[in-house]
NUGUDO-906947 format. One record per residue (C-alpha): residue number from 0; residue in three letters; y, z, x. Coordinates in nm, 3 decimals, padded with zeros to 5 digits. Layout:
REM NUGUDO-906947
<rec><k>NUM</k><r>ala</r><py>Y</py><pz>Z</pz><px>X</px></rec>
...
REM end
This chain:
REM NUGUDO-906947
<rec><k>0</k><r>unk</r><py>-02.436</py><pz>-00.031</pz><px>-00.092</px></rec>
<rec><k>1</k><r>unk</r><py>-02.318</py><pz>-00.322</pz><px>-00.339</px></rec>
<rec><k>2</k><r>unk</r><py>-02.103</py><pz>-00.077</pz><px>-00.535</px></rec>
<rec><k>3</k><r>unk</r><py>-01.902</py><pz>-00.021</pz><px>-00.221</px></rec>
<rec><k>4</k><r>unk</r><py>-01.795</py><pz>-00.340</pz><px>-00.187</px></rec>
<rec><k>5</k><r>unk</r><py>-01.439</py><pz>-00.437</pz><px>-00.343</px></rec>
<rec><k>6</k><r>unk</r><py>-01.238</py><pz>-00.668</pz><px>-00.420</px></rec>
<rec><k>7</k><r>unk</r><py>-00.855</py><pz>-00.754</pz><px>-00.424</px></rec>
<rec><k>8</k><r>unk</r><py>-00.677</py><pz>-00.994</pz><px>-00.599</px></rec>
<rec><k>9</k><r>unk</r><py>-00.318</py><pz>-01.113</pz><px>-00.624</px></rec>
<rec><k>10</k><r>unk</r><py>-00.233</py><pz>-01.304</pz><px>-00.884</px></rec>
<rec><k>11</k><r>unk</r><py>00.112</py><pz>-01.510</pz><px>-00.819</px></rec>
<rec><k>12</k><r>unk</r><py>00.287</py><pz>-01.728</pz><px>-01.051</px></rec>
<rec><k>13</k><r>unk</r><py>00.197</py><pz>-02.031</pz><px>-00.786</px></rec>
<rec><k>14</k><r>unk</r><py>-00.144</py><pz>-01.907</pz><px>-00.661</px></rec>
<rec><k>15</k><r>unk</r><py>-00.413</py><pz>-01.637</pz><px>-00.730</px></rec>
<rec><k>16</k><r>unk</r><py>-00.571</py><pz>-01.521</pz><px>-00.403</px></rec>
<rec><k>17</k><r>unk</r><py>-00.844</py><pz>-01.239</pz><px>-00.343</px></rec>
<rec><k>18</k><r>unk</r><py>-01.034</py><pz>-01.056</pz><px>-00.040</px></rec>
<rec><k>19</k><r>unk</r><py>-01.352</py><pz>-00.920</pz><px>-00.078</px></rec>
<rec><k>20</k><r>unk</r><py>-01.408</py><pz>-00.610</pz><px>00.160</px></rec>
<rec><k>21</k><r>unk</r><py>-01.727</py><pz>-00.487</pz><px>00.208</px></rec>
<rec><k>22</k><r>unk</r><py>-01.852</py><pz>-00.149</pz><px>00.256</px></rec>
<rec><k>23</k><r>unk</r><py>-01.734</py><pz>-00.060</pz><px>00.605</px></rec>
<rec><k>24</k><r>unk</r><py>-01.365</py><pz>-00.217</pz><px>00.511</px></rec>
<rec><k>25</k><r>unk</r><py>-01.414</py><pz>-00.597</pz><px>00.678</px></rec>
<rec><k>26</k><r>unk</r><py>-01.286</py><pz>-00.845</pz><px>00.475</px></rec>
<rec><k>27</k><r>unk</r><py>-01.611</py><pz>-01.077</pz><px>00.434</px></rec>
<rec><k>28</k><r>unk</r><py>-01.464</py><pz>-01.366</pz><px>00.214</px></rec>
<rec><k>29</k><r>unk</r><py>-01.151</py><pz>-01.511</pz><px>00.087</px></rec>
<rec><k>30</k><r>unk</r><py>-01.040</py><pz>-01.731</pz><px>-00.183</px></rec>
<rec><k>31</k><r>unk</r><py>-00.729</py><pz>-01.915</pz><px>-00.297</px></rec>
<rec><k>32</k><r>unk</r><py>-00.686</py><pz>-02.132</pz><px>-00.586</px></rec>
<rec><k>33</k><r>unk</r><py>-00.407</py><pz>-02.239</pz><px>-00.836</px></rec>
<rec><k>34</k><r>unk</r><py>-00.324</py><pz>-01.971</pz><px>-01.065</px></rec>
<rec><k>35</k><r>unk</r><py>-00.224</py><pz>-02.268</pz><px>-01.368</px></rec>
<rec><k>36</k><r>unk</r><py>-00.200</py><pz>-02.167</pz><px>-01.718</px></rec>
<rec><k>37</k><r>unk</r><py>-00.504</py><pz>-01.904</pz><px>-01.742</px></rec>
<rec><k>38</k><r>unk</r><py>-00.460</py><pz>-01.646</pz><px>-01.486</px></rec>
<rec><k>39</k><r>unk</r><py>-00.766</py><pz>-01.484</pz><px>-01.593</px></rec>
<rec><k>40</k><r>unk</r><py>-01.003</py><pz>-01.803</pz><px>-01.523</px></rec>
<rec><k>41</k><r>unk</r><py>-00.841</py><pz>-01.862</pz><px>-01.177</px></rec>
<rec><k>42</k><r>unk</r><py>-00.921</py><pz>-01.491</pz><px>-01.093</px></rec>
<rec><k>43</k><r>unk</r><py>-01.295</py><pz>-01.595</pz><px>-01.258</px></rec>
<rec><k>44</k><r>unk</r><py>-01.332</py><pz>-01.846</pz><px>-01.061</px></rec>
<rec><k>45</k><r>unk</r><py>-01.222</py><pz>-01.658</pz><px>-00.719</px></rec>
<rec><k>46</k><r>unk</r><py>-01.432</py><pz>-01.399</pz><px>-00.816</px></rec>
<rec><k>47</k><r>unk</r><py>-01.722</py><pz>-01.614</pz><px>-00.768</px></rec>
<rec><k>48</k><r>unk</r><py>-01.622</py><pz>-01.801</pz><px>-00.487</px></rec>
<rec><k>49</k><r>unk</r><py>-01.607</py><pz>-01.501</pz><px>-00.282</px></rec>
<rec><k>50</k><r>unk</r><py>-01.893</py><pz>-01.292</pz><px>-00.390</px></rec>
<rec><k>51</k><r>unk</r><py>-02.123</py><pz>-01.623</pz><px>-00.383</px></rec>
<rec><k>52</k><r>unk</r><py>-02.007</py><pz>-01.639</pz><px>-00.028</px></rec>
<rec><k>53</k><r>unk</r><py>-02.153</py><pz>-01.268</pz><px>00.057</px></rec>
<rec><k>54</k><r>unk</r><py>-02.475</py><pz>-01.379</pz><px>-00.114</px></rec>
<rec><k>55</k><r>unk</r><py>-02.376</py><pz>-01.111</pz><px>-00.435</px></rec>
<rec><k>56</k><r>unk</r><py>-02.335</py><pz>-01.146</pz><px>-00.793</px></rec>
<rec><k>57</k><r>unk</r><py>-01.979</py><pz>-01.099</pz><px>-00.919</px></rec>
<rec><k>58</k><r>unk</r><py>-02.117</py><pz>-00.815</pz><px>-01.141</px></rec>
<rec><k>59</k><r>unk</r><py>-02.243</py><pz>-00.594</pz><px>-00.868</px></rec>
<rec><k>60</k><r>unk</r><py>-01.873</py><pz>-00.536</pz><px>-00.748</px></rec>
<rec><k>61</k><r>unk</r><py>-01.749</py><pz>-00.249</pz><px>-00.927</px></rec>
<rec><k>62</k><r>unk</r><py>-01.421</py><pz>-00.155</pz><px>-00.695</px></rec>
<rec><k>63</k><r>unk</r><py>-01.172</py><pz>-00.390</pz><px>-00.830</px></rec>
<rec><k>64</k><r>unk</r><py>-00.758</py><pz>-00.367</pz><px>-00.801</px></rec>
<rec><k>65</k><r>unk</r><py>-00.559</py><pz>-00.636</pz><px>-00.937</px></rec>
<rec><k>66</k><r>unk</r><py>-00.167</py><pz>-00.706</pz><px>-00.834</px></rec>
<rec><k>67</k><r>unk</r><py>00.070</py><pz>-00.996</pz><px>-00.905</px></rec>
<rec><k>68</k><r>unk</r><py>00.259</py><pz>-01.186</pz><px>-01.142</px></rec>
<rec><k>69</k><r>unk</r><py>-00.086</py><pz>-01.232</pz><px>-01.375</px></rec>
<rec><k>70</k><r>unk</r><py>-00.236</py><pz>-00.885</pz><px>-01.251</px></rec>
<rec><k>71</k><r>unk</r><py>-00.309</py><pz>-00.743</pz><px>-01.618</px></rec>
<rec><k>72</k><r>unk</r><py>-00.451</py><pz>-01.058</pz><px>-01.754</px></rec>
<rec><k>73</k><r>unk</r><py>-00.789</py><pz>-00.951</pz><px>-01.567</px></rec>
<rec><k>74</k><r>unk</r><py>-01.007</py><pz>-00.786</pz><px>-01.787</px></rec>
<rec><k>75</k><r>unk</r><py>-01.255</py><pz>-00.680</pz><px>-01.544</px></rec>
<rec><k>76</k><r>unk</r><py>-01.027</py><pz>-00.486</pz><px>-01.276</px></rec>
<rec><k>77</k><r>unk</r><py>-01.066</py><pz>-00.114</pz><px>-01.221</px></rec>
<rec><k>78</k><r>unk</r><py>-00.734</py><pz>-00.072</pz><px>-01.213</px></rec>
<rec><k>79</k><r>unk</r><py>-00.367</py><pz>-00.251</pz><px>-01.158</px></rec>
<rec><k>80</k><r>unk</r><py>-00.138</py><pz>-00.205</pz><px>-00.889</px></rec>
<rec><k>81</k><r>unk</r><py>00.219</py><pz>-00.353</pz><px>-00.835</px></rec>
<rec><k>82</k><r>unk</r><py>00.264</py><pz>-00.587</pz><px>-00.581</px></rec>
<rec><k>83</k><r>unk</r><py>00.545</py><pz>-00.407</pz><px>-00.379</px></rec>
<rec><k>84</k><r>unk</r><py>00.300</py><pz>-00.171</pz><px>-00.304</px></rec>
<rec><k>85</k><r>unk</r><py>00.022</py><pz>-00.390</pz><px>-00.211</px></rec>
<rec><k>86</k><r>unk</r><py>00.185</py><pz>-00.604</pz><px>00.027</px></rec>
<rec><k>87</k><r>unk</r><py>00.314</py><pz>-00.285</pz><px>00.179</px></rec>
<rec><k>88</k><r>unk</r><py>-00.022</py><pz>-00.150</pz><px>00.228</px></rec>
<rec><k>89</k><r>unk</r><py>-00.171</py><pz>-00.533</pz><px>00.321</px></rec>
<rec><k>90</k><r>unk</r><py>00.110</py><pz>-00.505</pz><px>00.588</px></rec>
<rec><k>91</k><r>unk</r><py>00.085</py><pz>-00.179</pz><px>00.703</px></rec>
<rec><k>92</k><r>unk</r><py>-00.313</py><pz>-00.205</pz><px>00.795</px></rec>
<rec><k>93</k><r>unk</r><py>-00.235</py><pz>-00.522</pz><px>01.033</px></rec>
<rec><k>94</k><r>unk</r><py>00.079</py><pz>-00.357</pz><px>01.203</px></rec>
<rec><k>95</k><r>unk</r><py>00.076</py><pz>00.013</pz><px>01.135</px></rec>
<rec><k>96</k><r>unk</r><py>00.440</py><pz>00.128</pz><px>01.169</px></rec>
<rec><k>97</k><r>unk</r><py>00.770</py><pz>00.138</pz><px>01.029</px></rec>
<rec><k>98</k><r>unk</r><py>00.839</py><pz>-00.253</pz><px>00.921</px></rec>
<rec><k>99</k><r>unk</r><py>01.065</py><pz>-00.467</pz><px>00.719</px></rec>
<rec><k>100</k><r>unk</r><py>00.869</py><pz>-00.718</pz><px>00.515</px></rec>
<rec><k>101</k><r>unk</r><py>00.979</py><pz>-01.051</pz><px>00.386</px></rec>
<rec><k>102</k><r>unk</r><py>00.771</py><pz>-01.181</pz><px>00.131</px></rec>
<rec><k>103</k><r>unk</r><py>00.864</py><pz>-01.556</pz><px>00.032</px></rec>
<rec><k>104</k><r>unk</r><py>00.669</py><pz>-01.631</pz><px>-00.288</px></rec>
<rec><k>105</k><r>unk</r><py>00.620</py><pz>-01.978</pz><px>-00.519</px></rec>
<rec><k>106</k><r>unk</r><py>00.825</py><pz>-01.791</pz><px>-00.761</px></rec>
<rec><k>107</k><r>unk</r><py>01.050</py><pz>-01.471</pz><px>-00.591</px></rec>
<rec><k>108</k><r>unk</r><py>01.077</py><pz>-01.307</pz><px>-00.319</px></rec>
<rec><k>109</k><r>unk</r><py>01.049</py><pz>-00.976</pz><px>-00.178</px></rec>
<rec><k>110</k><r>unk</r><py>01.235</py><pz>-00.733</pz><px>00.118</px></rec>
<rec><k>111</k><r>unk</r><py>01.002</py><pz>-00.450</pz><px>00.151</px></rec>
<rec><k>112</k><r>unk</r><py>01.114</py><pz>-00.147</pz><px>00.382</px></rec>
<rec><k>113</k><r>unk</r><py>00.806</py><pz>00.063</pz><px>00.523</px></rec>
<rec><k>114</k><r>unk</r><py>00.802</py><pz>00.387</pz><px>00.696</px></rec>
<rec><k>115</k><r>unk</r><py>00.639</py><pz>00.502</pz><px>01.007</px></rec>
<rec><k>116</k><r>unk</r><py>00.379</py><pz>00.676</pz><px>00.832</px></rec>
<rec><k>117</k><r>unk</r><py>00.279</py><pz>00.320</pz><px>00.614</px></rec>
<rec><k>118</k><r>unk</r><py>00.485</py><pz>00.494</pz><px>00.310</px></rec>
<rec><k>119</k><r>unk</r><py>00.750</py><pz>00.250</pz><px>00.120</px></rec>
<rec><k>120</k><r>unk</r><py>01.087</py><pz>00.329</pz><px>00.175</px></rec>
<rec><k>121</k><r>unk</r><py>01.270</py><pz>00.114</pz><px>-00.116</px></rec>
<rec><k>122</k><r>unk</r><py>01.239</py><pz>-00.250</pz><px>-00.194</px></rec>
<rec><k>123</k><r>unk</r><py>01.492</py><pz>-00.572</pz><px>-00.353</px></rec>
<rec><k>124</k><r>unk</r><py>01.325</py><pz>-00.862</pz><px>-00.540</px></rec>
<rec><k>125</k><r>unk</r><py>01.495</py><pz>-01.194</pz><px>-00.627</px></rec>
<rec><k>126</k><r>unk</r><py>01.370</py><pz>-01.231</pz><px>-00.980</px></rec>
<rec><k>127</k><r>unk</r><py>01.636</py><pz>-01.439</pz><px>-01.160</px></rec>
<rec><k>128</k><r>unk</r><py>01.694</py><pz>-01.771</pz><px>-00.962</px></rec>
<rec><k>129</k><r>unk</r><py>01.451</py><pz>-01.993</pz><px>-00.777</px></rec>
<rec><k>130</k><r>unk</r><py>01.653</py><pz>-01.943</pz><px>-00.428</px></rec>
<rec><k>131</k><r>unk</r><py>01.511</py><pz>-01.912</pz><px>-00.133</px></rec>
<rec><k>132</k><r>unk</r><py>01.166</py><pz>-01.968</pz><px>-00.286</px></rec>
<rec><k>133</k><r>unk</r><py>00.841</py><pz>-02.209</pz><px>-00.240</px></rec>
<rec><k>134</k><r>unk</r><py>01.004</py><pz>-02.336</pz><px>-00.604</px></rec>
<rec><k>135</k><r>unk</r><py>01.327</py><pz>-02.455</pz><px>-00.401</px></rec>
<rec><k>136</k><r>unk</r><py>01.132</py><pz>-02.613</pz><px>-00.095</px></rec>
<rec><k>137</k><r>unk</r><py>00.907</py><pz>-02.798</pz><px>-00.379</px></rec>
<rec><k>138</k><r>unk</r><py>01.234</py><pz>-02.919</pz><px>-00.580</px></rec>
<rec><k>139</k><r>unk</r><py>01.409</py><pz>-03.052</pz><px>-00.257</px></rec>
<rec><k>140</k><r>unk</r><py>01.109</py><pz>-03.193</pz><px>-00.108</px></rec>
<rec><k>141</k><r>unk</r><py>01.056</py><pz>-03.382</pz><px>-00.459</px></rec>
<rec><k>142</k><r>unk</r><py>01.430</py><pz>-03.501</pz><px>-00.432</px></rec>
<rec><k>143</k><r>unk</r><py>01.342</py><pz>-03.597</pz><px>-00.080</px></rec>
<rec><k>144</k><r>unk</r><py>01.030</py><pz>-03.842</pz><px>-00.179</px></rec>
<rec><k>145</k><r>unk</r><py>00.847</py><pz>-03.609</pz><px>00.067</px></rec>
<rec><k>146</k><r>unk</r><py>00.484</py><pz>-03.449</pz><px>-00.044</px></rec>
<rec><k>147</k><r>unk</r><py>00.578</py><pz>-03.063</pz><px>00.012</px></rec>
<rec><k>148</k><r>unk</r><py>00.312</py><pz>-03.023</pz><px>00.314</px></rec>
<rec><k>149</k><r>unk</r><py>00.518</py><pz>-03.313</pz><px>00.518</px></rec>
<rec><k>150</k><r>unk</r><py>00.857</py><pz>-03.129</pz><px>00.489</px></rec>
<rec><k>151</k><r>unk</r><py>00.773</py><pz>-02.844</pz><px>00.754</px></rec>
<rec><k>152</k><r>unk</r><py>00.714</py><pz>-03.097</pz><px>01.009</px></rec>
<rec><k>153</k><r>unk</r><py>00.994</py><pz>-03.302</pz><px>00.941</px></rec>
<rec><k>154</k><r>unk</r><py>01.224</py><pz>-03.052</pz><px>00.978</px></rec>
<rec><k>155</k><r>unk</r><py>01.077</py><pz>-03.018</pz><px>01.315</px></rec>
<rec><k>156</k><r>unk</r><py>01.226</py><pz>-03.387</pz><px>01.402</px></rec>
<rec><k>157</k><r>unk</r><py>01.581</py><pz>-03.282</pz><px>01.315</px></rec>
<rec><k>158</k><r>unk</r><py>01.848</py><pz>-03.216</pz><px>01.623</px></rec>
<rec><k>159</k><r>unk</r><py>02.143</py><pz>-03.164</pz><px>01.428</px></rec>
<rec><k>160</k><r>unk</r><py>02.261</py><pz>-02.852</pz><px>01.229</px></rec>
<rec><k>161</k><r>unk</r><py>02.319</py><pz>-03.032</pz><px>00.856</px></rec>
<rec><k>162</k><r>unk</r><py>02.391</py><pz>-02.741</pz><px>00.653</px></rec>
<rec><k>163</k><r>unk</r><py>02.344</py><pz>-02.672</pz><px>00.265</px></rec>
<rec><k>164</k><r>unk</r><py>02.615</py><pz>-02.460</pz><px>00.103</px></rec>
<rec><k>165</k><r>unk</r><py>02.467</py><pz>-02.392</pz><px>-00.191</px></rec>
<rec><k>166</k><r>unk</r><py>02.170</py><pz>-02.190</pz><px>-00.290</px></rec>
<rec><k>167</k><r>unk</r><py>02.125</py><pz>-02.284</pz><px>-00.625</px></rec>
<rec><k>168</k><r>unk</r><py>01.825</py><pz>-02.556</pz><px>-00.660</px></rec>
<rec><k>169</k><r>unk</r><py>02.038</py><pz>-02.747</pz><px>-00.902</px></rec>
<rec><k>170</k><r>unk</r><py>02.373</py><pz>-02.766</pz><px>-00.667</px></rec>
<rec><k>171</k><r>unk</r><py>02.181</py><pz>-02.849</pz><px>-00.351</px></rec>
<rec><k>172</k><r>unk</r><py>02.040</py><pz>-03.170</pz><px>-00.519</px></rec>
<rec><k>173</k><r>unk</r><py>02.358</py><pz>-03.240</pz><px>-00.591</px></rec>
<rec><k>174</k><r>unk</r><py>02.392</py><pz>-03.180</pz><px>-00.212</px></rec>
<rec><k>175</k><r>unk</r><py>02.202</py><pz>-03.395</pz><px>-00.082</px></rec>
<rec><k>176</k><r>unk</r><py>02.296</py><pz>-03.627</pz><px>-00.299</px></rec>
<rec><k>177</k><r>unk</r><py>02.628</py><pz>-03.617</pz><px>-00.124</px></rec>
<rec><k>178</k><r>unk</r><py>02.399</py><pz>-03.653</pz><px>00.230</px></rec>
<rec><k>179</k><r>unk</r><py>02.173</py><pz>-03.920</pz><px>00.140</px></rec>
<rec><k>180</k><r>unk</r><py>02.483</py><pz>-04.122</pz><px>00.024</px></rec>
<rec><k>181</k><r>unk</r><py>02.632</py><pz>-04.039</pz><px>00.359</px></rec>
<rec><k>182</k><r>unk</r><py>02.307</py><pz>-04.188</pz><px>00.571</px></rec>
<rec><k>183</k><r>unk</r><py>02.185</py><pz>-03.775</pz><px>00.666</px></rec>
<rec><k>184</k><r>unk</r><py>01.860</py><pz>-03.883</pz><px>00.872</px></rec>
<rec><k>185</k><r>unk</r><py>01.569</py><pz>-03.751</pz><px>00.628</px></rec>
<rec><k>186</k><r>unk</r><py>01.489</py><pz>-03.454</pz><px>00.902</px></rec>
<rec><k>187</k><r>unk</r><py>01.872</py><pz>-03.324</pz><px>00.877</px></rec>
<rec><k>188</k><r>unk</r><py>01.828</py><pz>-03.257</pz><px>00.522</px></rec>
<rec><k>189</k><r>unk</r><py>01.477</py><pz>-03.079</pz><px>00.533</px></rec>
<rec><k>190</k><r>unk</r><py>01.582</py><pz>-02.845</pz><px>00.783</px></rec>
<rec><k>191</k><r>unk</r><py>01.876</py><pz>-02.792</pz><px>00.604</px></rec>
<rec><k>192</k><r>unk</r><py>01.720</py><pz>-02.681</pz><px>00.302</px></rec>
<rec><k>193</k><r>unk</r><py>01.478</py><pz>-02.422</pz><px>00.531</px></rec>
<rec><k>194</k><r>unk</r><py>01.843</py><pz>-02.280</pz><px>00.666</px></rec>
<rec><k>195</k><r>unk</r><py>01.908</py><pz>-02.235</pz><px>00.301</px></rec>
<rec><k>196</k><r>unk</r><py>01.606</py><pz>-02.081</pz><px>00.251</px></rec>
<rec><k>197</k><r>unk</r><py>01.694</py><pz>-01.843</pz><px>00.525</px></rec>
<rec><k>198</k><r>unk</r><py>02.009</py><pz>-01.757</pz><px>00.477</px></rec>
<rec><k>199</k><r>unk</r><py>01.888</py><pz>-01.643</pz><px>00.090</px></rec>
<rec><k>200</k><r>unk</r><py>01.659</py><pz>-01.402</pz><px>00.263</px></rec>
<rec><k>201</k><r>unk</r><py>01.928</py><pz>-01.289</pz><px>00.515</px></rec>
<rec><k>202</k><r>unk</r><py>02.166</py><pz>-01.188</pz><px>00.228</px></rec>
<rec><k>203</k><r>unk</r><py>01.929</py><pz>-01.020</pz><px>00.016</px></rec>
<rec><k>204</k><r>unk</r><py>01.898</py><pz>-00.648</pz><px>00.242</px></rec>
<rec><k>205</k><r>unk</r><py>01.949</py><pz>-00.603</pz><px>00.608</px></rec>
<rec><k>206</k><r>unk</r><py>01.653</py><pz>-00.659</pz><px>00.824</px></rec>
<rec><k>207</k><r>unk</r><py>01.662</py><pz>-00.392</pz><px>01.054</px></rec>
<rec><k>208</k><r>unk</r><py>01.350</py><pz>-00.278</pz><px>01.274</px></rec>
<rec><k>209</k><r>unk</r><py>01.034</py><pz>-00.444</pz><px>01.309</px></rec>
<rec><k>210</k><r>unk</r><py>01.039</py><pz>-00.786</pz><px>01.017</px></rec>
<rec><k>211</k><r>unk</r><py>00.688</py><pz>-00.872</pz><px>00.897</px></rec>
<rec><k>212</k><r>unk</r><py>00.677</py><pz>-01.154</pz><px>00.725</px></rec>
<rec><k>213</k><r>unk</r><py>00.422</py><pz>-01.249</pz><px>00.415</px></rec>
<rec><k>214</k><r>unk</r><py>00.352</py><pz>-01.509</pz><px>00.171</px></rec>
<rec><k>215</k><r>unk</r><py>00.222</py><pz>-01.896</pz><px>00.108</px></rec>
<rec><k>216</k><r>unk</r><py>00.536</py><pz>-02.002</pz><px>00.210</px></rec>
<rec><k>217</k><r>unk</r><py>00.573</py><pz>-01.860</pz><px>00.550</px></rec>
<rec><k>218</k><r>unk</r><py>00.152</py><pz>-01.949</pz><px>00.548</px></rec>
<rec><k>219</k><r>unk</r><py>00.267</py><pz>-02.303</pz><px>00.521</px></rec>
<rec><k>220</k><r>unk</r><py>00.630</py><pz>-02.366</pz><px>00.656</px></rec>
<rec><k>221</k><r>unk</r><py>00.597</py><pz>-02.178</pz><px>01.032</px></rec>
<rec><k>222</k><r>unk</r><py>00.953</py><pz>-02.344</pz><px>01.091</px></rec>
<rec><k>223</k><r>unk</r><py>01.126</py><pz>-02.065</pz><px>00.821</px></rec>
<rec><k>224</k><r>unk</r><py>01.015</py><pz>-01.783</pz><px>01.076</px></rec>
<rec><k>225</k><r>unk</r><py>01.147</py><pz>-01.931</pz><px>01.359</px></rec>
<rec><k>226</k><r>unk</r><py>01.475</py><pz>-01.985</pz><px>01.178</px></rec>
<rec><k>227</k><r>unk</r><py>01.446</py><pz>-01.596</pz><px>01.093</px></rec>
<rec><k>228</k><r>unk</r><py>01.366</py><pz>-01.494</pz><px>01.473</px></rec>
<rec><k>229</k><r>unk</r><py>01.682</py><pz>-01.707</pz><px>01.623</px></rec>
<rec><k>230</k><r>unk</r><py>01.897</py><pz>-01.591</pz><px>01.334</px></rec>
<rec><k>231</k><r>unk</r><py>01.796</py><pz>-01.182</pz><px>01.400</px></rec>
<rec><k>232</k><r>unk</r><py>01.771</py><pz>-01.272</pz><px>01.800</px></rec>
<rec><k>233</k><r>unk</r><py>01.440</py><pz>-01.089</pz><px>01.813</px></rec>
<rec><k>234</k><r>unk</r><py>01.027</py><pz>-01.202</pz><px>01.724</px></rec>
<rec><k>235</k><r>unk</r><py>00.940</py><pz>-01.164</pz><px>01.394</px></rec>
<rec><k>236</k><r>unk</r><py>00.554</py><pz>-01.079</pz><px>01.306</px></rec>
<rec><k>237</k><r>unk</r><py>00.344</py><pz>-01.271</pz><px>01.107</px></rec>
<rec><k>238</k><r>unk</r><py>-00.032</py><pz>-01.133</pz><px>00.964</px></rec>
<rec><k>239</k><r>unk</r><py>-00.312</py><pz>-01.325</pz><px>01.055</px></rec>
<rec><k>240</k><r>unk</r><py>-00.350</py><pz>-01.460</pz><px>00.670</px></rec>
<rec><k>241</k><r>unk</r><py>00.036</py><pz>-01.430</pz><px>00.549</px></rec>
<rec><k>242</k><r>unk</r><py>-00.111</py><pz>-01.553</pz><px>00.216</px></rec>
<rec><k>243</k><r>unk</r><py>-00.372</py><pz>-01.271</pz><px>00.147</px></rec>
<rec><k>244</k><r>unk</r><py>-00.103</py><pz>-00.982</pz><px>00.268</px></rec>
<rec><k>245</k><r>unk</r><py>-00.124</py><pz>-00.885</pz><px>-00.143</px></rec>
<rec><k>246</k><r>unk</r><py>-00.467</py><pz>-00.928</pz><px>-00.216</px></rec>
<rec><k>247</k><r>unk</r><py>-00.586</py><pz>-00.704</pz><px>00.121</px></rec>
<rec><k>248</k><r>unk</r><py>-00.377</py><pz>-00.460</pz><px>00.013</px></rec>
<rec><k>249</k><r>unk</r><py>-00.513</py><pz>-00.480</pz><px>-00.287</px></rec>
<rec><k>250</k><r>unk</r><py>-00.827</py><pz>-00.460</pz><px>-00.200</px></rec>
<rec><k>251</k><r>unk</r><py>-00.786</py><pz>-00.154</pz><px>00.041</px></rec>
<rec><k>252</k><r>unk</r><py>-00.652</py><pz>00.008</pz><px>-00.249</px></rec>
<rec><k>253</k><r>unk</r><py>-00.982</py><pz>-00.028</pz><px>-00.420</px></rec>
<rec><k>254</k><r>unk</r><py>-01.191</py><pz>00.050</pz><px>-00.124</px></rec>
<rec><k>255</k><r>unk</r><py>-01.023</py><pz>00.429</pz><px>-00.175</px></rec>
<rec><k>256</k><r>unk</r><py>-01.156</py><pz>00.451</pz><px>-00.538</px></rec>
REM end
């Protein structure tokens, strides 16, 4: 049953991640790794971390669906899917019913509406400016003289409510410039910059209904959904692997081929 195995893989300007199913639908192994300059090595690579882990050879796997950023530069996928719908169907297969999702990539981010039935309603993307992205947390935490894994839990240690008024990367240095001069405890600023982060998202569609929300980001700054649950006043969901939402899609996708 090797050839029903399949595989998914998302690959983001930050990160190339991929799922490999197996023939009843489980996802057996996962892989993450930098996508860097060659987005068709970093899939390589993933490829063979995850079929090594099922004890196959990458060349047995024959179901293959590629989404992302870098999605066409692998040669050996079956066929290439966008990544609206991927996360949608990712989504959709952990919490089947009618969902917003909020997808907070390195590089954009994404408001995906879902129906009932696991169809996609319409979607936004934030293309054109590094707001509200993993990008912005990265620049501010590098302004900061914090490694980017620190800032969530600094934020955590803040008890005022420091805001940033800008969502532009390059004004909000120029932001906390301003704070820094002023003596802003270290925490202030950090969780300011998440309720920038936030308030990007807030302003980019309306969040009605159920909110889902995907991505590295949210995999590694908890803090942003709690921001997004107080701000809506009701619990927002998070998949079991935020990061992989893309890739299982993906690789459900296949699975149908």
């Amino acid at each position: 049953m090797a050839n029903r195995w399949s595989i998914g893989l998302d690959i983001g300007a930050s990160a190339t991640k991929v799922v490999l199913l197996d023939a009843a639908g489980r996802a057996r192994a996962w892989a993450i790794r930098k996508s860097g300059a060659d987005f068709g090595a970093a899939a390589q690579a993933c490829l063979e971390e995850v079929t090594a882990a099922a004890g196959l050879k990458s060349s047995e796997i024959k179901l293959v669906v590629a989404t992302g950023y870098g999605r066409r530069s692998v040669a050996y996928a079956t066929k290439t899917v966008t990544e609206i719908t991927c996360h949608a169907r990712g989504c959709y297969a952990g919490f089947p019913q009618a969902m917003t999702i909020v997808d907070i990539g390195g590089q954009d981010n994404k408001v995906i509406v879902v129906e009932a039935g696991g169809d996609r309603r319409k979607f936004k993307m934030n293309r054109k400016c590094a707001a509200g992205t993993g990008a912005f947390l990265e620049e501010i935490a590098n302004h900061l003289d914090t490694p980017l894994d620190k800032l969530n839990d600094l934020a955590r240690q803040a008890t005022g409510d420091v805001e940033l008024g800008s969502f532009c990367t390059v004004f909000a240095k120029t932001e906390l410039l301003k704070l820094i001069a002023e003596g802003t405890p270290l925490p202030e600023m950090a969780k300011a910059a998440y309720r920038s982060v936030v308030k990007r998202i807030l302003e980019m569609d309306p969040l009605t209904g159920q909110v889902v929300m995907t991505g590295g980001v949210v995999a590694h700054n908890p803090i942003i959904v709690e921001l997004v649950s107080e701000a809506l006043g009701r619990e927002v969901l998070v998949p079991d692997h935020p990061q992989f939402t893309g890739a299982l899609g993906a690789a459900l996708i296949a699975a149908e081929m």
